[in-house]
C-alpha positions in Angstrom: 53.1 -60.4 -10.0 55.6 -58.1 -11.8 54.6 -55.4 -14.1 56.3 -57.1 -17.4 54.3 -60.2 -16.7 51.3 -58.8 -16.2 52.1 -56.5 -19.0 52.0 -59.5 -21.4 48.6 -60.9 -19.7 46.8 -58.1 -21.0 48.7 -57.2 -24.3 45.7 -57.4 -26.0 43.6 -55.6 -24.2 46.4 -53.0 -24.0 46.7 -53.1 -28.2 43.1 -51.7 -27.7 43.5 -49.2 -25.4 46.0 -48.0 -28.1 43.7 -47.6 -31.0 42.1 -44.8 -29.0 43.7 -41.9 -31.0 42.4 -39.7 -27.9 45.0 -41.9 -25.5 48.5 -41.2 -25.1 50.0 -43.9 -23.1 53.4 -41.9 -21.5 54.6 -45.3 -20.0 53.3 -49.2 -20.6 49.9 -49.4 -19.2 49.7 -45.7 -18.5 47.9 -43.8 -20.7 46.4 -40.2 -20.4 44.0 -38.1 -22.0 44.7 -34.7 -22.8 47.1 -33.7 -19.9 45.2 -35.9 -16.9 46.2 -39.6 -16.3 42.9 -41.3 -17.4 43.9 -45.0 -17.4 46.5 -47.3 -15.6 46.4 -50.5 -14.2 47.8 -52.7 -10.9 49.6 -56.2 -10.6 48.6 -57.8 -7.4 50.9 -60.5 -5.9 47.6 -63.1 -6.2 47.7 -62.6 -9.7 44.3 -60.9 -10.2 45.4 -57.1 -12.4 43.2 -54.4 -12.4 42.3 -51.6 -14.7 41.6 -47.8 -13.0 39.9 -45.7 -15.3 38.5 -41.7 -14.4 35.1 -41.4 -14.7 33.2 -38.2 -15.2 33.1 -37.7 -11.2 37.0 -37.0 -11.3 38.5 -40.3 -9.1 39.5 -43.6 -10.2 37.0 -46.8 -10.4 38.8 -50.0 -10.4 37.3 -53.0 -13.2 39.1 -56.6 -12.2 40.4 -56.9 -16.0 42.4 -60.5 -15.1 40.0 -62.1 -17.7 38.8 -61.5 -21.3 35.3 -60.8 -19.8 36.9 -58.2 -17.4 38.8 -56.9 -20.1 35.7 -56.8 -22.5 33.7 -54.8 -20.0 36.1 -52.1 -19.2 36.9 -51.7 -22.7 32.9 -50.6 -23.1 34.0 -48.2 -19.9 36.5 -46.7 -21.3 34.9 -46.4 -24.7 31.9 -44.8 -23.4 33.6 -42.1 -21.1 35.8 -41.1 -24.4 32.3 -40.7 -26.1 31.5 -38.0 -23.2 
């Protein structure tokens, strides 16, 4: 899948992400918080995309976010680990 399609597969989800005042997205689909990259995500070639988000334990967690349930749930992620 390229990055512009699945770009526009999660443009909502993305239009979220945005609201966060505490998110500075330095590229499409790359946002950061404070000076660490805290959010990207990955187009894989069988169409599934997936969200990495930080968690408190410093690495990367992947959420499959290919569907609006996907996409609900890591939205409750990412909200939560902004409320640390």
């Amino acid at each position: 899948m390229r990055r512009k399609a699945g770009l526009e597969r999660i443009a909502g989800l993305l239009d979220a992400l945005r609201a966060f005042g505490e998110l500075r997205e330095g590229r499409p689909g790359n946002f950061q918080l404070g000076s660490k990259p805290f959010l990207h995500f990955h187009y894989h070639p069988d169409g599934t995309i997936t969200g990495d988000v930080r968690l408190s334990g410093g690495g990367f967690t992947a959420f499959d976010v290919s569907d609006e349930d996907g996409q609900q749930e890591f939205l409750a992620v990412v909200e939560s680990r902004l409320g640390e």
